[in-house]
C-alpha positions as CSV (number, residue, x, y, z in Angstrom):
1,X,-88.2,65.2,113.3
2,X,-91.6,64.6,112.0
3,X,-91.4,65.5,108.3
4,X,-87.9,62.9,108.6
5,X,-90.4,60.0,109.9
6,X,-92.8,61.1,107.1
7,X,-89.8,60.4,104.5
8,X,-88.7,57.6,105.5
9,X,-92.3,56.4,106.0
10,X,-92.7,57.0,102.2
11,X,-89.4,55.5,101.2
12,X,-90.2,52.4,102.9
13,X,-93.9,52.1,100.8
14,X,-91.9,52.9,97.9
15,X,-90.0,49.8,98.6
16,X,-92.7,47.5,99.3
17,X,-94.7,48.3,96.0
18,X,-91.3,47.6,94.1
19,X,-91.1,44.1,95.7
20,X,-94.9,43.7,94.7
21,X,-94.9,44.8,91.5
22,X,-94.9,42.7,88.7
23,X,-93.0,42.8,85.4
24,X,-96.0,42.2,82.7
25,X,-95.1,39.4,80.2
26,X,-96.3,39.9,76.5
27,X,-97.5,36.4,75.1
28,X,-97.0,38.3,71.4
29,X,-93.3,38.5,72.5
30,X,-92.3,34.7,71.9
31,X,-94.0,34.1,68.8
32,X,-92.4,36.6,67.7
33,X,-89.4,35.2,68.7
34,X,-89.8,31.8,66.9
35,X,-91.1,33.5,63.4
36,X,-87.9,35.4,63.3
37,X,-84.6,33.2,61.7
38,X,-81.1,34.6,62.4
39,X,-79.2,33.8,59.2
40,X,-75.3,33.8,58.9
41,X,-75.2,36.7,56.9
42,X,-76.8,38.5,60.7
43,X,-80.3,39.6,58.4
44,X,-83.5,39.1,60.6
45,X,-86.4,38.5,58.4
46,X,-89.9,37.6,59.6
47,X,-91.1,36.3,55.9
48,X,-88.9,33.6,54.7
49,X,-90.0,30.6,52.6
50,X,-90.1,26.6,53.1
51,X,-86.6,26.3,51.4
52,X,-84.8,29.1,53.7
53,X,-86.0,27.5,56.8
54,X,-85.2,24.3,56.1
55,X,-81.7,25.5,54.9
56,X,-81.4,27.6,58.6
57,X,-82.7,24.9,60.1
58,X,-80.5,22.4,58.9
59,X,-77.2,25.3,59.0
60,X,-78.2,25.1,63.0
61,X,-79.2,21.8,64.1
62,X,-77.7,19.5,61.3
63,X,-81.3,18.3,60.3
64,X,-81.6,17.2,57.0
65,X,-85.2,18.9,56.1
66,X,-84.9,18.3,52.6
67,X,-85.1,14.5,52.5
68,X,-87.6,12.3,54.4
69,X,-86.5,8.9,56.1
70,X,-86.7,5.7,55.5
71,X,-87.2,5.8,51.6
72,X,-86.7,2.4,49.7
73,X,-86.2,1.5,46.6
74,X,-86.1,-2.2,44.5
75,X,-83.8,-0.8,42.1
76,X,-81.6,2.6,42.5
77,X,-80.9,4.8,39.9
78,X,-80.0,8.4,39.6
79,X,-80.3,10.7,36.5
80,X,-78.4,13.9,35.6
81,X,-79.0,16.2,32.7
82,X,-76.8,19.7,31.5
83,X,-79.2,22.2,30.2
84,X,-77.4,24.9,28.9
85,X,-78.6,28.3,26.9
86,X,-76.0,30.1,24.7
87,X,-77.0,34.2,24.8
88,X,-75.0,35.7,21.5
89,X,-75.0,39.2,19.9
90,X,-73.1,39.5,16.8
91,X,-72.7,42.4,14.5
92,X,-74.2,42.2,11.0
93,X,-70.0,41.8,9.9
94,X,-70.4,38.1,11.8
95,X,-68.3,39.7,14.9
96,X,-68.9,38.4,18.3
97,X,-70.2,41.5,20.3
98,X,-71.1,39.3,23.4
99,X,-71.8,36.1,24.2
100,X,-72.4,34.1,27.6
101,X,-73.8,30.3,28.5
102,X,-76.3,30.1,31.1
103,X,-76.4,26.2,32.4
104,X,-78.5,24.1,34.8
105,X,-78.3,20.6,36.1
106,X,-81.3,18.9,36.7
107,X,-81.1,15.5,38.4
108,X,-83.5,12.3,38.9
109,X,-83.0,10.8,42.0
110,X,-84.2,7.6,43.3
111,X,-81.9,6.2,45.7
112,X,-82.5,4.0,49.1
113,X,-81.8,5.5,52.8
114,X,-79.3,8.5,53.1
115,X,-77.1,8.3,50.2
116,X,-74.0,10.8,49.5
117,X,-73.3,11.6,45.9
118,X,-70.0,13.4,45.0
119,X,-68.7,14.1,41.4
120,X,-66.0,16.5,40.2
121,X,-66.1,19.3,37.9
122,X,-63.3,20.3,35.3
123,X,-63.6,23.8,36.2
124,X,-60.6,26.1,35.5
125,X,-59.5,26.6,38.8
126,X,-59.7,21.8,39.7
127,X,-57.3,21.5,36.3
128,X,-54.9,24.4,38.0
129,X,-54.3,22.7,41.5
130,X,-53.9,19.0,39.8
131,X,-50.6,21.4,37.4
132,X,-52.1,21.7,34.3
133,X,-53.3,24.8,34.1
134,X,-51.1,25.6,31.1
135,X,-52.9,25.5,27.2
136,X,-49.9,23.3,26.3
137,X,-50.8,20.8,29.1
138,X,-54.2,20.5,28.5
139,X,-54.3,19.9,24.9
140,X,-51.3,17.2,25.5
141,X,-53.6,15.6,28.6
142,X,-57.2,16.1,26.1
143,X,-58.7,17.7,28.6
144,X,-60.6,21.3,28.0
145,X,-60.7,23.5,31.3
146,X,-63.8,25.2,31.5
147,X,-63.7,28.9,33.5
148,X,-67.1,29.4,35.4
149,X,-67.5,32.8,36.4
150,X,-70.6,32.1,39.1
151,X,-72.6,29.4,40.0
152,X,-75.4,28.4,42.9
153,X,-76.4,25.6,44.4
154,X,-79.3,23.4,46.1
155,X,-79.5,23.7,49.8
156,X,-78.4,20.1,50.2
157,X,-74.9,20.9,48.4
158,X,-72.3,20.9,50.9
159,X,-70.4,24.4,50.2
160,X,-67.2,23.9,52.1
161,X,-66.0,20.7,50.4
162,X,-67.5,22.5,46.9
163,X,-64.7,25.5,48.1
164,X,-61.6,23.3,50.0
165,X,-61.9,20.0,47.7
166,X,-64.2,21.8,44.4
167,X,-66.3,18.9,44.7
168,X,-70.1,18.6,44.4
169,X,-70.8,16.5,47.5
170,X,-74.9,16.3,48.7
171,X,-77.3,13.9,49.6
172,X,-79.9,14.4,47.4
173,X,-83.4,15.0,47.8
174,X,-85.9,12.6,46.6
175,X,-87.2,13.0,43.0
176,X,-86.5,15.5,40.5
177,X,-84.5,19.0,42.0
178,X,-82.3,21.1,40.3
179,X,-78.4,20.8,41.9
180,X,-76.9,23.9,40.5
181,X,-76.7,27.2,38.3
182,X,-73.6,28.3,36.5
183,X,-72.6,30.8,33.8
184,X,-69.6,31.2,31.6
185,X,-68.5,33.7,29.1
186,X,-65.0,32.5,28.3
187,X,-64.4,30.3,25.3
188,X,-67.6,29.9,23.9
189,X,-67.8,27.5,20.9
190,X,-70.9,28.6,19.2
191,X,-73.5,25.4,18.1
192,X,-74.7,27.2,14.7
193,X,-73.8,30.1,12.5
194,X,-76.2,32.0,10.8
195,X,-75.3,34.3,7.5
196,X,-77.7,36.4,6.5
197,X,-78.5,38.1,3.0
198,X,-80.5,40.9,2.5
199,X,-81.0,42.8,-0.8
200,X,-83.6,45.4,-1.9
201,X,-85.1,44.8,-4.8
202,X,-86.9,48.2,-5.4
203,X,-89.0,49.9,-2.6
204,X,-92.0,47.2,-2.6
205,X,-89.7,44.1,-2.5
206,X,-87.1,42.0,-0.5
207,X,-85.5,39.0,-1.6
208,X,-83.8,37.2,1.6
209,X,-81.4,34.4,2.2
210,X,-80.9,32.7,5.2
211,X,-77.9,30.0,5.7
212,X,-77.8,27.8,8.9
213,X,-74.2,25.8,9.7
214,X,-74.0,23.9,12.3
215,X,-70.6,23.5,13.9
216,X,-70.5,20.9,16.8
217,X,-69.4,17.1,15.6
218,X,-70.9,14.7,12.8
219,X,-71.3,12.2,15.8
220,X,-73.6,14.8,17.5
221,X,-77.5,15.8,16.6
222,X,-79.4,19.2,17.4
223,X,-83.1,19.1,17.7
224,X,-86.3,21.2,17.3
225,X,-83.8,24.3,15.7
226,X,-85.8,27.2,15.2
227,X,-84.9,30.1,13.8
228,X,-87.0,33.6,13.4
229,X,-86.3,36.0,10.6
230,X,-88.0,39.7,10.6
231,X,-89.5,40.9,8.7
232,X,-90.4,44.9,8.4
233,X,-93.9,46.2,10.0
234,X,-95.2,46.9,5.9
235,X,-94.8,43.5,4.8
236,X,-97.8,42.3,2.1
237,X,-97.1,38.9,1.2
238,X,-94.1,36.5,1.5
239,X,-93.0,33.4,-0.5
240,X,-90.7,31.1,1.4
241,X,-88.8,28.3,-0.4
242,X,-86.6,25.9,2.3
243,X,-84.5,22.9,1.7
244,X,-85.1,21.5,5.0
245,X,-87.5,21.5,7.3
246,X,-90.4,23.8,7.4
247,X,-91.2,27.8,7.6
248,X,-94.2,29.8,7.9
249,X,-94.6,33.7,7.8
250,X,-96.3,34.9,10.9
251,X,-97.9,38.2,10.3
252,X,-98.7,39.0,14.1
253,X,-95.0,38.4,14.8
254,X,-93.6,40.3,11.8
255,X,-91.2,37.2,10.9
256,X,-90.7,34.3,8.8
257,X,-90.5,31.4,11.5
258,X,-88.2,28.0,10.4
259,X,-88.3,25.0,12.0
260,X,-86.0,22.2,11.7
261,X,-86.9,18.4,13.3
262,X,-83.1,17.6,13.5
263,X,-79.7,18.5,12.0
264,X,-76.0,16.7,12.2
265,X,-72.6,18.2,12.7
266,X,-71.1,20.0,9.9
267,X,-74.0,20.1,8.2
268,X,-76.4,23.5,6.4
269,X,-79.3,24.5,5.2
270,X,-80.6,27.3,3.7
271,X,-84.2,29.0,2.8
272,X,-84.8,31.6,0.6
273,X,-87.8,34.2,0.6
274,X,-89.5,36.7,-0.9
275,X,-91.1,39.5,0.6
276,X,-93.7,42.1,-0.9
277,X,-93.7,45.5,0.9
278,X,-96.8,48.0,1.0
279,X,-95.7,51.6,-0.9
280,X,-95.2,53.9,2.3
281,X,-94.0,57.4,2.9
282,X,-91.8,56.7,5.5
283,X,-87.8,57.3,4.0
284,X,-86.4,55.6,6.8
285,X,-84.4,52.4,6.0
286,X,-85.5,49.5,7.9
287,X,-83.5,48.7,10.7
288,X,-82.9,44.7,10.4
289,X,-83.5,42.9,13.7
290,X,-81.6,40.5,14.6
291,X,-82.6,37.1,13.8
């Protein structure tokens, strides 16, 4: 009887410590909590930059962090510019090994209040839903499809119109920003063609030809061309002769480097150049870069 009042003496201290005891709260614990963003994708990350909070921020709460309010403006206006890159390896027989156009669109914008901008793009896939997806129906309409294999977008670019509607909708932030990134690889129509001509004259000597076409319209102009021509790592002297433009060898470059202001359509030029070699053991052929 005594050791059972002894238990249930200890059971009953047991008790009142539990109701006394408090749970310790760790002040690290919530700042914690507010420096790490959920994203939709379910990745917790504790080091994100201004852009990605701003983008969860505004993906949670509707906030528009990129634009500021109450901007005003005596005259609106809005800019937009298509920078575009063409990446081309050909073979020395003038066959397209690979080719791909890397574009960007940049825009200016300086626009009162909240505005929403929308425009349309004449993608493969927008010509296809409106039926003329066929070749025969879009040279008879005059209008080219274009097939973008990937692009990205500015956080302010509203992603479920882009994939139900394929329209660009946004409101833009204020100033310059770029809107999107997009390449292509599929019917590429390249700007220029360049033939090259190469012939040995000896061991100690090169005599080079270099012709430049340019293939776009008469109505259009290219400017600041440049194009590099190597030249091989034993290379003494060289003698350029251009028609147009100007061209400089560069002897910490090993090439010939021509420069063109501007050039129309359908137009070419060509420079010539000759290229004194140091005697060398080495029977290796030179391998021709590409230019």
């Amino acid at each position: 009887m005594g050791n059972q009042n002894r238990e249930l003496s200890c059971a009953l201290m047991i008790t009142e410590l539990n109701k006394k005891k408090k749970i310790p709260v760790f002040p690290e614990l919530g700042d914690r909590c507010t420096e790490t963003f959920i994203t939709q994708q379910g990745i917790k990350s504790q080091h994100q930059t201004k852009e990605e909070q701003s983008q969860i921020t505004s993906q949670v709460t509707g906030k528009i962090g990129w634009r500021r309010k109450g901007i005003k403006y005596r005259r609106n206006e809005l800019f937009l510019d298509v920078l575009e890159s063409v990446n081309l390896l050909m073979s020395p027989q003038g066959q397209v090994l690979s080719a791909h156009v890397s574009g960007r669109v940049v825009m200016k914008s300086y626009l009162s209040g909240m505005p929403e901008c929308k425009f349309g793009m004449n993608d493969k896939i927008v010509i296809e839903k409106q039926g003329k997806g066929t070749a025969d129906e879009t040279s008879k309409s005059g209008k080219q499809s274009i097939a973008i294999d990937d692009c990205t977008f500015h956080q302010c670019v509203r992603l479920s119109k882009f994939d139900s509607e394929r329209s660009i909708s946004f409101i833009p932030p204020d100033g310059e920003f770029e809107l999107m990134r997009y390449r292509t690889t599929k019917d590429i129509i390249l700007p220029f063609r360049v033939i090259p001509l190469v012939r040995e004259v000896g061991r100690t000597k090169l005599e080079v030809k270099v012709v430049i076409k340019s293939n776009f319209k008469p109505s259009l102009l290219a400017q600041k061309i440049e194009v590099r021509i190597p030249t091989p790592l034993n290379t003494s002297g060289v003698q350029v002769i251009c028609m147009r433009g100007k061209a400089k060898y560069k002897a910490s470059e090993n090439a010939i480097v021509w420069k063109i202001k501007r050039m129309a359509g359908m137009k070419e030029s060509q420079i010539s150049a000759e290229i004194e070699l140091l005697p060398t053991n080495d029977k290796k052929k030179w391998a021709r870069p590409p230019i």
